[in-house]
C-alpha positions as CSV (number, residue, x, y, z in Angstrom):
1,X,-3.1,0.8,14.9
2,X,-4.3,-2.5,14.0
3,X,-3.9,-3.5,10.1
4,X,-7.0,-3.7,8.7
5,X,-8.6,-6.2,5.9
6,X,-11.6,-5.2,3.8
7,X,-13.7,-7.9,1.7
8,X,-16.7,-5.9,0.6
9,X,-15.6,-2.7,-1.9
10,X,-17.2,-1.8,-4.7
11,X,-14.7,-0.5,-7.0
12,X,-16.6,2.4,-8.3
13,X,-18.6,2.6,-5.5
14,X,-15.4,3.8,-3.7
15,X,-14.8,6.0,-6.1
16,X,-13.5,9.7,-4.9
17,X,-16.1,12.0,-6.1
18,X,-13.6,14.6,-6.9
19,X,-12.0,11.6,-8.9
20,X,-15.4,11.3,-10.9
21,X,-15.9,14.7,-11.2
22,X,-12.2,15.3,-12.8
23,X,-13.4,12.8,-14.9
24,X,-16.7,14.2,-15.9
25,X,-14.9,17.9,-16.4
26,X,-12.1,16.2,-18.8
27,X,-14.6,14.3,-20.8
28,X,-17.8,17.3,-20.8
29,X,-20.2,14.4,-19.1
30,X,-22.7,16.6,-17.3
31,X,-23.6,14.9,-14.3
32,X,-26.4,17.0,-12.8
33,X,-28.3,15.7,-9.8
34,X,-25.4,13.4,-9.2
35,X,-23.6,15.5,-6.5
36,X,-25.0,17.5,-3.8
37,X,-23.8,21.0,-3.2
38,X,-21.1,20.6,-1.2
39,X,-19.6,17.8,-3.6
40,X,-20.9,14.5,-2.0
41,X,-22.6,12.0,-4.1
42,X,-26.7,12.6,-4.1
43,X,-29.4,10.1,-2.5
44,X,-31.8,9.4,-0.3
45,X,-33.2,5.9,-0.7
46,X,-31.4,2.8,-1.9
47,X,-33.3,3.0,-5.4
48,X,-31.3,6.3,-6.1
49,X,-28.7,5.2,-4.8
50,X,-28.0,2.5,-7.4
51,X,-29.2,5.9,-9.9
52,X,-27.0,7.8,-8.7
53,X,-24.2,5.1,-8.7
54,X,-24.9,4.0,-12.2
55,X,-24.9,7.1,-13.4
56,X,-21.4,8.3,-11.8
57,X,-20.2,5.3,-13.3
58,X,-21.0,6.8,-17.1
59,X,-17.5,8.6,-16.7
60,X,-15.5,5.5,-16.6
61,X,-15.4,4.3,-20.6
62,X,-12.3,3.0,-20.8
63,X,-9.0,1.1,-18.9
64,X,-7.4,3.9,-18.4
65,X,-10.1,5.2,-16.6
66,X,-10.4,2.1,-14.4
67,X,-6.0,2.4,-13.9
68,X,-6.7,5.6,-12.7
69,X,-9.8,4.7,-10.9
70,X,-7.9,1.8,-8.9
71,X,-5.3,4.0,-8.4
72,X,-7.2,6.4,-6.1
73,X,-9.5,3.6,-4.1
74,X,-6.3,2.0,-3.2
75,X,-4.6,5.4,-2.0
76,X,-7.7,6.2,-0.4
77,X,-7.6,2.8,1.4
78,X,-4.1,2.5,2.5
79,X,-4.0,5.6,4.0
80,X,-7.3,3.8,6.6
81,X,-4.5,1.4,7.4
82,X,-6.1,-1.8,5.1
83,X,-3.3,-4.5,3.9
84,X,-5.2,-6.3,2.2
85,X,-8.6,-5.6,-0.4
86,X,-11.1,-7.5,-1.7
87,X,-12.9,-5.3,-4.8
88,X,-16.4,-6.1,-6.8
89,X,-15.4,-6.0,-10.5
90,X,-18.3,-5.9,-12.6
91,X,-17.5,-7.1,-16.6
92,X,-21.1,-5.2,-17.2
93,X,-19.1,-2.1,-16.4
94,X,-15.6,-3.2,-17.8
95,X,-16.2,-3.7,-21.6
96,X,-20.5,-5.5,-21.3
97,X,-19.7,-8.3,-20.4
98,X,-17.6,-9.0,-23.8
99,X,-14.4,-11.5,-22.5
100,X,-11.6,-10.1,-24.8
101,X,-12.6,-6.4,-23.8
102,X,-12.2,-7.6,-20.3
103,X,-9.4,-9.1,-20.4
104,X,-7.8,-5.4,-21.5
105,X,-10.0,-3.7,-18.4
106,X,-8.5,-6.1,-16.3
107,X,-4.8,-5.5,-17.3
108,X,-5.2,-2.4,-16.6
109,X,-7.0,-2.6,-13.3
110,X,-4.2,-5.5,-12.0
111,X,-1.2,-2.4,-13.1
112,X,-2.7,-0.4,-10.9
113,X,-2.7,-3.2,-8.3
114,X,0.5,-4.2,-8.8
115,X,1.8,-0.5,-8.6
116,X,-0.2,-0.1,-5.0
117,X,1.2,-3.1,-3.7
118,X,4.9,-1.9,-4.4
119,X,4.7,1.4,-3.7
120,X,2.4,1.0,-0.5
121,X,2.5,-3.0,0.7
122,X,-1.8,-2.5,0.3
123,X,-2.4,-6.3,-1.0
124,X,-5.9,-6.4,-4.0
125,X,-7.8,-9.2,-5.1
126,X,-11.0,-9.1,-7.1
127,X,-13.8,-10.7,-7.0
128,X,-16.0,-10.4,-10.6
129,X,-19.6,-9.9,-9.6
130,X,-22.8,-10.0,-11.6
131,X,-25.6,-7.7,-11.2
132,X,-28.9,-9.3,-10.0
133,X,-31.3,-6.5,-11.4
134,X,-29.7,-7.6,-15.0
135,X,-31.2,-10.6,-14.3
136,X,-29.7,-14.6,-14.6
137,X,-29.1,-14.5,-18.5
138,X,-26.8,-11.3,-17.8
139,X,-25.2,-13.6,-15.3
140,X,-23.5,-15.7,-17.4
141,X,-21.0,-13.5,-19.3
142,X,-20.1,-12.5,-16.3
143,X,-19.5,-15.7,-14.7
144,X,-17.8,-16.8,-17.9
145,X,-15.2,-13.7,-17.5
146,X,-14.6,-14.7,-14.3
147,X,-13.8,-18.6,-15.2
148,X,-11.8,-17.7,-18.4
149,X,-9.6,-15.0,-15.9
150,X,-9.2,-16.4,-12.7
151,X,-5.8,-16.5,-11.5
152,X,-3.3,-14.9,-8.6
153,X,-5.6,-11.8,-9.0
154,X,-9.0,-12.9,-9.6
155,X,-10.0,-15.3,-7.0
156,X,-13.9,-15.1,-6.7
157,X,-17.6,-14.5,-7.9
158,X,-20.3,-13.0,-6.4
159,X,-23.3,-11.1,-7.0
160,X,-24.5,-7.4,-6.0
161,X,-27.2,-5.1,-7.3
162,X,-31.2,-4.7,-6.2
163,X,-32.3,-8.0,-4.3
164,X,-35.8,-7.4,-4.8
165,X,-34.8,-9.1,-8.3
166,X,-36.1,-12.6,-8.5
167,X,-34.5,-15.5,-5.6
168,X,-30.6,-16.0,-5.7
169,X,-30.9,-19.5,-7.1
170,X,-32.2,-18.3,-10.3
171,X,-28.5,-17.4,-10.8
172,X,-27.5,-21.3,-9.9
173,X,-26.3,-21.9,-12.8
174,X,-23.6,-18.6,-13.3
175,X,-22.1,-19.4,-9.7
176,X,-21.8,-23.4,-10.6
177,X,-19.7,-22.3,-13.7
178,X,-17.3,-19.7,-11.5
179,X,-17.4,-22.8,-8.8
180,X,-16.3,-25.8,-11.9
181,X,-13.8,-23.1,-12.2
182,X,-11.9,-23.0,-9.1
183,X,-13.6,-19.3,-7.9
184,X,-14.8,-18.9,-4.5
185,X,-17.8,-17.7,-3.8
186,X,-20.0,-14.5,-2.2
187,X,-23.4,-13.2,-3.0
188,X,-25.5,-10.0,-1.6
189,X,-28.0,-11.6,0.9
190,X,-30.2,-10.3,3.6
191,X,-29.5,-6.9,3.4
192,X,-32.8,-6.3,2.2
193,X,-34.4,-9.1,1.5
194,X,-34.8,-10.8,4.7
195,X,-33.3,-13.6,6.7
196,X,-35.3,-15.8,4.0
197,X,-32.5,-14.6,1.3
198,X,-29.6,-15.6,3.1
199,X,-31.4,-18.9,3.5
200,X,-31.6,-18.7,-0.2
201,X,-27.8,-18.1,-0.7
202,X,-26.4,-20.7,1.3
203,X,-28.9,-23.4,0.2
204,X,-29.1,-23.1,-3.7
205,X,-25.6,-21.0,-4.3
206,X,-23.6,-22.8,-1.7
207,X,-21.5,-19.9,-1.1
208,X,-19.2,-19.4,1.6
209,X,-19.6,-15.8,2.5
210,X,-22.7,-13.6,2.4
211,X,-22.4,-10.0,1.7
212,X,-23.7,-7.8,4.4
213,X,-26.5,-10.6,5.8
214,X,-27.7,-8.4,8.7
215,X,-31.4,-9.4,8.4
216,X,-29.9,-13.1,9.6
217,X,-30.2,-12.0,12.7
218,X,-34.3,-11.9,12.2
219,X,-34.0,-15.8,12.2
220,X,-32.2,-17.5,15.4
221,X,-32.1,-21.1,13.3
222,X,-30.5,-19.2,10.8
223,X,-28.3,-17.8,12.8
224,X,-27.4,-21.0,14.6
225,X,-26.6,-22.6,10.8
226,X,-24.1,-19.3,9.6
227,X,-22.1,-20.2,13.6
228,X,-22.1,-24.0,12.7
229,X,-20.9,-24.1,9.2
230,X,-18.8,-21.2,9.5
231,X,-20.2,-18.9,6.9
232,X,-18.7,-15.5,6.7
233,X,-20.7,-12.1,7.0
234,X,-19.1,-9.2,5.0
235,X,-20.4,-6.8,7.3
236,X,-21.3,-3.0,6.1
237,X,-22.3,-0.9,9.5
238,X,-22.0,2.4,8.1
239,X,-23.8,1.8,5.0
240,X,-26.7,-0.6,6.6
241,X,-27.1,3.3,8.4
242,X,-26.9,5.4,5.8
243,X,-29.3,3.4,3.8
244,X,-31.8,3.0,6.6
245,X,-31.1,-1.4,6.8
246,X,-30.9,0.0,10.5
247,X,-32.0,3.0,12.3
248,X,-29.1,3.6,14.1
249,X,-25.8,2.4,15.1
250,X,-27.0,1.1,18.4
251,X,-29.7,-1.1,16.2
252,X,-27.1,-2.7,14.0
253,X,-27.1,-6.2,15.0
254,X,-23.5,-7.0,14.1
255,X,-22.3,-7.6,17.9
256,X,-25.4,-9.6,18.6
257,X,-24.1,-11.8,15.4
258,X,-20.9,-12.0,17.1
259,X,-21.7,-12.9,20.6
260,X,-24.1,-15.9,19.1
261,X,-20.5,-16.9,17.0
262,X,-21.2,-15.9,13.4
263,X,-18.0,-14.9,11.9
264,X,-18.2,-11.5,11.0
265,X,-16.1,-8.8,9.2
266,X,-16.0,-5.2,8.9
267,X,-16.4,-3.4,5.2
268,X,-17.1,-0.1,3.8
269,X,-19.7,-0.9,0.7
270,X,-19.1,2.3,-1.1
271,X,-17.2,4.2,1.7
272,X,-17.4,8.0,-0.2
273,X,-21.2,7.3,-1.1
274,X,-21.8,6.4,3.2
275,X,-19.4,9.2,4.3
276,X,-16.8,6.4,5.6
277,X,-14.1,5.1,6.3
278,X,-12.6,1.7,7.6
279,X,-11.2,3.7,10.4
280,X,-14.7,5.4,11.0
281,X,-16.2,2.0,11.2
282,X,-14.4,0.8,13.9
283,X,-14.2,4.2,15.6
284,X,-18.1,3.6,15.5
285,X,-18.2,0.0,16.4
286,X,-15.8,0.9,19.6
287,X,-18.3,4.1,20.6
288,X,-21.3,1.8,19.7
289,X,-20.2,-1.5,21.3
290,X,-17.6,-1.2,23.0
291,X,-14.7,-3.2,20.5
292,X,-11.5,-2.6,21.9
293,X,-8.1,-3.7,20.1
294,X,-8.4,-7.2,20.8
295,X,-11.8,-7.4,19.6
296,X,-11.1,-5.5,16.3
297,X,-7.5,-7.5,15.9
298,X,-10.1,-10.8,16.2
299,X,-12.4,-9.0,13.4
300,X,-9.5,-8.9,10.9
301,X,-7.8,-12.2,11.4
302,X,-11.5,-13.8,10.8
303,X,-11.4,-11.3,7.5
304,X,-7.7,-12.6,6.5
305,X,-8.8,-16.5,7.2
306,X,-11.5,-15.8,5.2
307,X,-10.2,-13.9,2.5
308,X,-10.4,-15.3,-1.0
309,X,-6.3,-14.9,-1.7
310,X,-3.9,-17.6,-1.8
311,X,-2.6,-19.7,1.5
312,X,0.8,-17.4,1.0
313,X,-0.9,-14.4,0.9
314,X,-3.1,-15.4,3.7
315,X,0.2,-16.6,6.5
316,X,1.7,-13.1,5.2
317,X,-1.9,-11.3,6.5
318,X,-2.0,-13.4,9.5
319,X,1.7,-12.1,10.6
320,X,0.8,-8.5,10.3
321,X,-1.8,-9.7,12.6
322,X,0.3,-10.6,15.1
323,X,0.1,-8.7,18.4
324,X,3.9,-7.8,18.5
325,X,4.2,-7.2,14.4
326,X,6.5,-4.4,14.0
């Protein structure tokens, strides 16, 4: 199987829910209306969704909680065969956005890390992300955490959360402080708000990749621009489904993307909440489009060369990448 490489994961998004629910038991949270009877998270539009997110997320109060919580995504991912993982850290959810409380989620989610990588090879980075429905004023603690941590293990800044919030360069001024500081740079964009808001992204947050970005493909100039100047799509099939970005698989516009030469990637979002996998991704993408090896194998080396991880790191990807890697 070919090695895989993920760039867009929520970390509690990819929480297990029987992870959460431990959680919840152990601490006497009730979360009623969170689960649906047969133990999957609850939703059926994107607004509870974020709900039903936010409110899993109650269970999580301290580092330990994110150790363990790291722990089990990156179990859950190396088992899919992924080598390398790029996670959302929010500091809203690690501490609000307070930089010395940080510092001591982060510790505790790099242990974890650390432990994954020696005990399964699976490579994490994270990337700190804001959350646009907080609004640009909550942007700037985050950003901040971001600058004052960056390092080997945090690499980047993006931004997540409802895009129907305000335009993405009212949140110029967090993404210039994470770029002063050496991060490199992602923001949610045309997943639902329209070929117009990737426009948005690239233009006044001059970022480099574009979380999910399907609606590009509404705008053929826009499309044209992502293929010239080589702008990453973190591409999220299975959730763009599940969420109803897309009707179907045979609607999702990723392969049209592709064939006009956007660089895209493959991602899970918030695999447990979308009833995925990276392995189910690709399983779909093959059934849906056709992808054979070489195609997928294509997919991840664009993911590794895009990857916000250190030119080391990177050569190391790009050899488990290699046709004949044993």
């Amino acid at each position: 199987m070919t090695p895989l490489v993920e760039l867009h994961l929520h970390l509690e998004g990819a929480a297990p829910p029987a992870f959460i629910r431990g959680l919840a038991q152990e601490k006497s949270v009730n979360l009623d209306g969170v689960f649906n009877e047969d133990g999957s998270y609850r939703f059926d539009s994107f607004e509870q969704f974020l709900r039903t997110y936010e409110a899993a997320t109650t269970v999580l109060t301290g580092p330990e909680e994110f150790r363990r919580l790291t722990q089990a995504v990156l179990e859950q991912s190396a088992a899919q065969g992924v080598i390398y993982t790029e996670a959302f850290l929010s500091p809203n959810f690690c501490g609000g956005g307070d930089l010395g409380a940080w510092r001591e989620y982060l510790a505790a989610i790099k242990e974890a890390a650390d432990a994954g990588e020696r005990d399964s090879g699976i490579i994490m980075r994270g990337v700190v992300t804001c959350i646009r429905h907080e609004g640009p004023e909550a942007a700037k603690p985050d950003a901040l955490c971001a600058a004052e941590t960056m390092g080997d293990f945090i690499t980047g800044f993006g931004m997540g959360g409802a895009e129907d919030v305000g335009h993405q360069g009212d949140y110029a001024y967090a993404f210039d402080l994470a770029r002063e500081a050496g991060l490199r740079l992602t923001t949610h964009a045309g997943e639902w708000g329209g070929a117009v808001s990737v426009w948005e992204a690239v233009r006044d947050l001059r970022v480099e990749r574009i979380g999910h970005g399907v609606q590009s493909i509404e705008d053929p100039a826009l499309v044209d621009h992502l293929a010239e100047n080589e702008i990453v799509l973190e591409v999220c099939p299975g959730s763009n489904v599940a969420l109803g970005v897309v009707p179907n698989w045979a609607a999702h516009p990723i392969e049209r993307l592709r064939e006009a030469g956007v660089k895209v990637t493959v991602s899970t979002d918030d695999p447990p909440f979308f009833h995925t996998s990276l392995t189910r991704e690709y399983d779909m993408l093959a059934e849906s489009f056709g992808w054979d090896a070489e195609v997928i194998r294509d997919v991840n080396i664009t993911a590794a060369k895009a990857a916000f991880c250190d030119a080391a790191t990177q050569e190391k990807l790009l050899k488990q990448l290699e046709p004949n890697h044993v």
